[in-house]
N, C-alpha and C positions, 0 to 999 in steps of 0.2 A: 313345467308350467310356464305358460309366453310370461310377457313383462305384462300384456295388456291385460290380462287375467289378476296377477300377480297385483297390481297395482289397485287395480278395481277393487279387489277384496283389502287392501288396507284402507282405500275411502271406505268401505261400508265399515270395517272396525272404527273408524272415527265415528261413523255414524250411531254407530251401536255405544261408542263410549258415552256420546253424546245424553244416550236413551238408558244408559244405567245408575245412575246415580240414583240413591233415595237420601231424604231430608234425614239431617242428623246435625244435631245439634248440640255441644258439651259448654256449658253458661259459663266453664271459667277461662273460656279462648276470648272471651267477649273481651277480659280486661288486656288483650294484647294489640286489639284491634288499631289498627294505624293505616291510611292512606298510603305513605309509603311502599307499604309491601305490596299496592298495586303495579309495582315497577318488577316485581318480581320476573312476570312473564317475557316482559322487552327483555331484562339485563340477564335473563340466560340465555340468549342468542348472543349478544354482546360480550357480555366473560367469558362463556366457552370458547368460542372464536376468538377473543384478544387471549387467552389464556394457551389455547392450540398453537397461536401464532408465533407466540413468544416462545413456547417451550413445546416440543411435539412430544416431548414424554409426560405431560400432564394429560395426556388422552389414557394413558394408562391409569392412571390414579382417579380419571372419572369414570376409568374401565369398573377397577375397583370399588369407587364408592356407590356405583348401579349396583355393583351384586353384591354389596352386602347390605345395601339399604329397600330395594325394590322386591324383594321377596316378604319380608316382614311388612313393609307399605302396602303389598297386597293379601295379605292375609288380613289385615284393619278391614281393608277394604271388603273382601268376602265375612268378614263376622260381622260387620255392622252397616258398612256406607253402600252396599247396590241391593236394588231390589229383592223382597224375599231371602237376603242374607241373614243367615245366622251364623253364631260363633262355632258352631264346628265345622262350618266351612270352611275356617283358616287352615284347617289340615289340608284341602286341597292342593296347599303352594307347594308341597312337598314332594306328591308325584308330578308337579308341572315343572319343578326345578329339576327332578330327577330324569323327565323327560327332553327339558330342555340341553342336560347337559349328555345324556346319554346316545342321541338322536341327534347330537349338533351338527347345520348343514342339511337335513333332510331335513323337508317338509313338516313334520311331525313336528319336531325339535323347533323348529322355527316360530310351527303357531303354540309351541307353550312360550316360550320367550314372551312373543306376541302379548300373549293373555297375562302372563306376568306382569310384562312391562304397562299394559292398560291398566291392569287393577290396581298398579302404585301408582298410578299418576291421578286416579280418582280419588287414593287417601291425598297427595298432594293439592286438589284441584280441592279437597273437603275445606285440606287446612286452611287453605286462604279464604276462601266461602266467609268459613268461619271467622276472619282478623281483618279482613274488609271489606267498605263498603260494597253494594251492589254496584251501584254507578260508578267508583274508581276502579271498579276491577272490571267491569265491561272497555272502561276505555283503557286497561292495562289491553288485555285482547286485540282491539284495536290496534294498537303500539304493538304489541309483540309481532302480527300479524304484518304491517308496514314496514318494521322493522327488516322481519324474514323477505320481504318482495323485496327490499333495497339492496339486500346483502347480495339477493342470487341473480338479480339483473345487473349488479356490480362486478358478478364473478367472487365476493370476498368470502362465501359460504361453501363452494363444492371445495377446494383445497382442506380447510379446516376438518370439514365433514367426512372426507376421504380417511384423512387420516385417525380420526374418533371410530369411524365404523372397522377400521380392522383393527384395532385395538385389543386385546386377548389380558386377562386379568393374571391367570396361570394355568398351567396343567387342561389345559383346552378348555378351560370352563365356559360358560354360557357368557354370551357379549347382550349385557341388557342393558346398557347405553346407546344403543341405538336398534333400531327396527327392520327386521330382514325378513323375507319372505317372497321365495318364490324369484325371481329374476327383479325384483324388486325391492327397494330399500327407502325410510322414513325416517327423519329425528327423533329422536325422544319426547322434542319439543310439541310435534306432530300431534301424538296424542295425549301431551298433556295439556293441549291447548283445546281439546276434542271431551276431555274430562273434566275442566275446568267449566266450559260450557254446560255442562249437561249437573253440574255441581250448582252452576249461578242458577238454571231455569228448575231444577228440584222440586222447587218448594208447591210449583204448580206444574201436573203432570199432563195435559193438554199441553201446553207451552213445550214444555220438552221434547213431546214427541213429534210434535212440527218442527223443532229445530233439527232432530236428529235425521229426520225424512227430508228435512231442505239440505242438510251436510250431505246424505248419500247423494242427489242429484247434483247439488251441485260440485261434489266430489268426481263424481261420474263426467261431469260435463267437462270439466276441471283441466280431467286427464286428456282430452283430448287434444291439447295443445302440445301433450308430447312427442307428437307428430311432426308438430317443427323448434322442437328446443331439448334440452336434454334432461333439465333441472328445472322444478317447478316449486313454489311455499307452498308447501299442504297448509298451510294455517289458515289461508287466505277464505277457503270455501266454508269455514268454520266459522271464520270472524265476520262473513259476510253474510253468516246464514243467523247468526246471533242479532244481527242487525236487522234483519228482516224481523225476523220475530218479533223485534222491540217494537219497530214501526210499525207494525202491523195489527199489535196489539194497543198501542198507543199511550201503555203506560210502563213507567220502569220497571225492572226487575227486581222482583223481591225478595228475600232470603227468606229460609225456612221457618215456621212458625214454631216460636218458641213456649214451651211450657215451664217456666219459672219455678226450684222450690226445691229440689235434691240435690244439685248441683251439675247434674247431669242430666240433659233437655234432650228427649226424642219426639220429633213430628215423622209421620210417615202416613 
């Protein structure tokens, strides 16, 4: 499969991360909520990268903590946070880990990784939903996304990134710290920033689906700068298409509509 193919199809998987989330809500994340943890998004571009920097054996240890954290975050994910999800969907993680590691390198193996690593980044992309506000985490995005352009027109992000993407946990296991497919390759950050999106506009499903339809085009458009550069932010076409939306619609983003009373809130 070319890169330009290869590529194309991880915009449209941001696009589609964008368009999967459903509102979900658990009333006792409410008491953790803090503006701070809108920092979250910038400072894992930042800690990874000072972290890589400092020590290139910490790319194993976040080899590590993808595979044994991203399989269970995707299984949250298929029992309750995307569309039409129910809990015995979490069984699905099982033949996609099984596939990922048994198919690694091929095609196959690649898009479970793939789909693995989206459906953890939308429990990810939940939990903050959930602990911050709407408007500090839309301008975390923004920052994360700023962030990611300064680093790779600096050069400070393809070394770090090199060295995380061959990273191998043990025994050839599955590498779900980062995103491979096809002559093509994406941060983790990539789509968690594509799921976090599609987390914040939830609550309203018109809204979402024009973000997710603005991600693929302008993903698509995106790409074609690879023409004359080698490395590009995927964040960028995400963070830009969140902005649209907002402007477009003319009022803030709202978080999902809460039902008060059990302890545990579902809007869908």
């Amino acid at each position: 499969m070319s890169f330009a193919v290869s590529i194309s199809i991880l915009g449209l998987v941001q696009a589609a991360l964008v368009a999967l989330p459903a509102p979900f809500r658990v009333a006792w994340l409410d008491r953790l909520r803090s503006p701070w943890l809108a920092l979250i998004p910038a400072l894992s571009i930042v800690v990874v990268v000072g972290a890589i920097e400092l020590d290139a054996g910490s790319a194993t240890a976040l080899a590590w903590l993808a595979l044994v954290t991203v399989p269970p975050l995707a299984a949250v994910a298929l029992a309750f946070l995307v569309h039409g999800s129910r809990p015995s969907w979490a069984l699905v993680v099982l033949p996609l880990f099984a596939l990922a590691w048994a198919a690694k390198g091929a095609l196959a193996g690649e898009a479970a990784a793939v789909a693995l690593s989206g459906l953890g980044c939308v429990t990810l992309g939940w939990l903050l939903v959930s602990t911050v506000a709407a408007s500090w985490l839309r301008l975390g995005v923004y920052a994360m996304a700023t962030i990611d352009a300064v680093y790779v027109s600096a050069d400070l992000l393809q070394g770090p990134n090199a060295v995380l993407s061959v990273a191998v946990p043990a025994a050839d296991l599955p590498q779900l710290q980062a995103v491979h497919f096809g002559h093509a390759q994406m941060g983790f950050g990539d789509l968690f920033v594509a799921a976090l999106v599609g987390c914040l506009l939830a609550a309203t499903r018109p809204r979402q689906l024009r973000a997710a339809a603005l991600v693929a085009l302008l993903a698509l458009t995106f790409d074609l700068l690879f023409f004359a550069v080698d490395t590009l932010p995927a964040t960028v076409p995400v963070a830009v298409a969140l902005a649209l939306v907002v402007r477009g619609d003319g009022r803030p983003v709202a978080g999902a509509t809460t039902v008060k009373g059990s302890g545990l809130d579902v809007s869908r």
